[in-house]
C-alpha positions in Angstrom: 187.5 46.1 51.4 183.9 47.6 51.0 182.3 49.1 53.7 179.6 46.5 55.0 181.7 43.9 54.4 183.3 41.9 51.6 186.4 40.6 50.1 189.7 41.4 51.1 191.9 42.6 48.9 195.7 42.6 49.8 198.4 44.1 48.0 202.2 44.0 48.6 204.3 41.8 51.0 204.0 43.0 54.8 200.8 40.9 56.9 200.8 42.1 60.6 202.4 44.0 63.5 202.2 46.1 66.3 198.5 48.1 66.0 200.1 50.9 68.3 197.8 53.8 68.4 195.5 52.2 65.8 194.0 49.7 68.5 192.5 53.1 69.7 189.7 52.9 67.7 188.1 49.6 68.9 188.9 51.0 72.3 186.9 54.0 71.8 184.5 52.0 70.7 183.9 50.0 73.9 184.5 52.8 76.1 181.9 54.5 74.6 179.6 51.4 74.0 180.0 51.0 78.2 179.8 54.7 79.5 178.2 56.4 76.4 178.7 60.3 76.2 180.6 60.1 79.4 183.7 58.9 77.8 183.4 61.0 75.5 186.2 63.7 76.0 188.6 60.9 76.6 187.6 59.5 73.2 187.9 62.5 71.2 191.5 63.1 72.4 192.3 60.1 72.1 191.7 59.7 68.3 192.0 63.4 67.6 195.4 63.7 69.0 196.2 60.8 69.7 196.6 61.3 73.5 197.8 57.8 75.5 196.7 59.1 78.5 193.1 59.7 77.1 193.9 56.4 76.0 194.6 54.9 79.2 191.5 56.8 81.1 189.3 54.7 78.2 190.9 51.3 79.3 190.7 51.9 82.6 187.1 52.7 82.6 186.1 49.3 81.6 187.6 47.1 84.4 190.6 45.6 85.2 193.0 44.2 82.3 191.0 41.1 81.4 188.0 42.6 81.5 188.9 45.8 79.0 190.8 43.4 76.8 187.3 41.2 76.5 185.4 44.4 75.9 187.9 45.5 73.4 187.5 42.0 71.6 184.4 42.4 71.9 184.3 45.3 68.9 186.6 43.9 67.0 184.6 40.6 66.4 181.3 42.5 65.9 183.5 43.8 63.4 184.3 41.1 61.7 187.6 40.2 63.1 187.3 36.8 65.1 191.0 36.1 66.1 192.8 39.0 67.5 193.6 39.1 71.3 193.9 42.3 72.5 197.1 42.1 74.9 196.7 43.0 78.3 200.1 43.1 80.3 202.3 45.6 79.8 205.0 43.6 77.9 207.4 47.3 77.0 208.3 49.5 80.0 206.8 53.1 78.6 204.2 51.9 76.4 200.3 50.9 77.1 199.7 47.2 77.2 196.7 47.3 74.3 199.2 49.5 71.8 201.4 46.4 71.8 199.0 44.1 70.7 199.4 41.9 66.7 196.8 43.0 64.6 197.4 42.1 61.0 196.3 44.4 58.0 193.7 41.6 56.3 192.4 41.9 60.2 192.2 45.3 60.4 190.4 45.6 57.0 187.9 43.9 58.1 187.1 45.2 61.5 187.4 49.3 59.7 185.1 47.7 57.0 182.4 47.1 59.8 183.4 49.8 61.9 180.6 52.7 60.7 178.2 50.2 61.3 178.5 49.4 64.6 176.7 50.8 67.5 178.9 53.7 68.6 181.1 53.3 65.2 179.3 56.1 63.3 180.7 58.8 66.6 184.4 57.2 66.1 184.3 57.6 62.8 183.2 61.2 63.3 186.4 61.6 65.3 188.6 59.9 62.8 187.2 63.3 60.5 188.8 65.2 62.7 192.5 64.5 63.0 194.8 66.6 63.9 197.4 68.5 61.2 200.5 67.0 62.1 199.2 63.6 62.0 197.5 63.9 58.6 199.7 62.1 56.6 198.8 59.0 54.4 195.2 59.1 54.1 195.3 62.0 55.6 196.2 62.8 52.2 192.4 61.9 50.2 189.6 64.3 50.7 186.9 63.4 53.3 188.9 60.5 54.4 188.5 59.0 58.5 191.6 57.5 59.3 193.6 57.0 62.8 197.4 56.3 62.9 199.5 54.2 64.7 203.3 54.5 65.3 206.5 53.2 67.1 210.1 52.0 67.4 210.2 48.3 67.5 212.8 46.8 70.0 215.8 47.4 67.8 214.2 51.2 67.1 212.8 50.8 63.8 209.8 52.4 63.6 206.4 50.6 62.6 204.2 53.4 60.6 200.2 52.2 60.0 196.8 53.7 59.5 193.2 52.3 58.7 190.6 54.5 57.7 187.8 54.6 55.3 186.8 57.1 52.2 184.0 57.7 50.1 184.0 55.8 46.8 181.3 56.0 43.6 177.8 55.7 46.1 180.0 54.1 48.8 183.1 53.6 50.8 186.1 51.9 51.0 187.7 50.4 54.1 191.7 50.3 54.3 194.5 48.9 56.0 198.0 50.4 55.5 201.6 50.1 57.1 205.3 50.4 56.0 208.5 49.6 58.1 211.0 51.7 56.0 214.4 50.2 55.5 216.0 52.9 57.1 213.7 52.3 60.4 212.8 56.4 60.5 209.3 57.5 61.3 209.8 60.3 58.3 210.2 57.4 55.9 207.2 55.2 57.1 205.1 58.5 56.6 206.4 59.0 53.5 205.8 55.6 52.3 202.2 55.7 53.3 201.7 59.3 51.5 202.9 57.7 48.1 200.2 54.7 49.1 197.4 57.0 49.5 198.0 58.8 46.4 197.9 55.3 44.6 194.8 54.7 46.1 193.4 58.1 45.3 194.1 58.0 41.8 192.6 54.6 41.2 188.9 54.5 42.9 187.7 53.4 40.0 189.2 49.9 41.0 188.6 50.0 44.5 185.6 47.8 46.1 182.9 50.1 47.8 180.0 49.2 49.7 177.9 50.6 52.5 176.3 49.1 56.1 173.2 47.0 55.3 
């Protein structure tokens, strides 16, 4: 999807999951959007590295459940995405309540489309530069790209492997969604999967859509 917004484009079969650590983004945002440079540290760790504790110190700092989910949807729909709940009981012992919430890939487009233009967006993104090494796979893999991943066994154990992130394009950018649940369930194959999906997408800017925030 172009940055600024624009038509989704969706390729292959698989629509929505688990947004895991990808919901970490919009969090940031609303942490940051409440507290401002205060939240700061707990933001940059928790896209960075991917910290959950970060994590939780960014949901807890904006009220109770209800009141962090709201300022969570709150990002998303300022970023285009008008329908996902943020969930806000812990419904897997071990794992945050927000990680576990559905958020389909058409979704995600859009809200990652919107995301640099948002008020706080442009310092997320700026984070999402940043990732660290061993989490640099998929679009990890294209020059300049911001991305954030998300990751994690299903009930049964299969892992769930997604990323959005945005790169530059012609005299733009491209917003994108990705995710793979391997056949075999492993988290090395869901990497994997999204490496070979970035290098399509590399190779073929010339057909991707691009736009910037207006």
């Amino acid at each position: 999807m172009p940055v600024g917004g624009g038509q989704v484009q969706v390729l292959g079969d698989w629509s929505s999951g688990v947004a895991w650590s990808t919901i970490k983004v919009p969090l940031a945002v609303a942490a940051m959007r409440a507290s401002g440079s205060a939240e700061l540290s707990s933001a940059t760790s928790a896209i960075v590295y991917s910290d959950n504790a970060a994590a939780e110190d960014l949901w807890t700092s904006l009220g109770d459940a209800p009141a962090a989910a709201a300022a969570v949807e709150q990002v998303l729909l300022d970023g285009g995405d008008p329908s996902t709940g943020v969930q806000e009981e812990r419904i897997r012992s071990g794992y945050t309540s927000f990680g576990q919430t559905e958020w389909s890939l058409a979704h995600q487009a859009q809200f990652t489309s919107k995301l640099q233009c948002l008020d706080f967006g442009a310092a997320i993104v700026d984070l999402m530069q940043q990732i660290s090494s061993d989490q640099s796979w998929g679009l990890g893999r294209i020059p300049g790209a911001a991305f954030k991943g998300g990751w994690g066994p299903g009930e049964d154990g299969s892992y769930l492997v997604r990323q959005l992130g945005i790169f530059g394009v012609a005299d733009g950018f491209t917003a994108v969604a990705i995710a793979a649940e391997p056949d075999s369930g492993s988290f090395d194959d869901g990497t994997a999967i999204l490496d070979a999906v970035a290098e399509m997408l590399g190779s073929n800017t010339s057909s991707l859509p691009y736009g910037t925030c207006v």
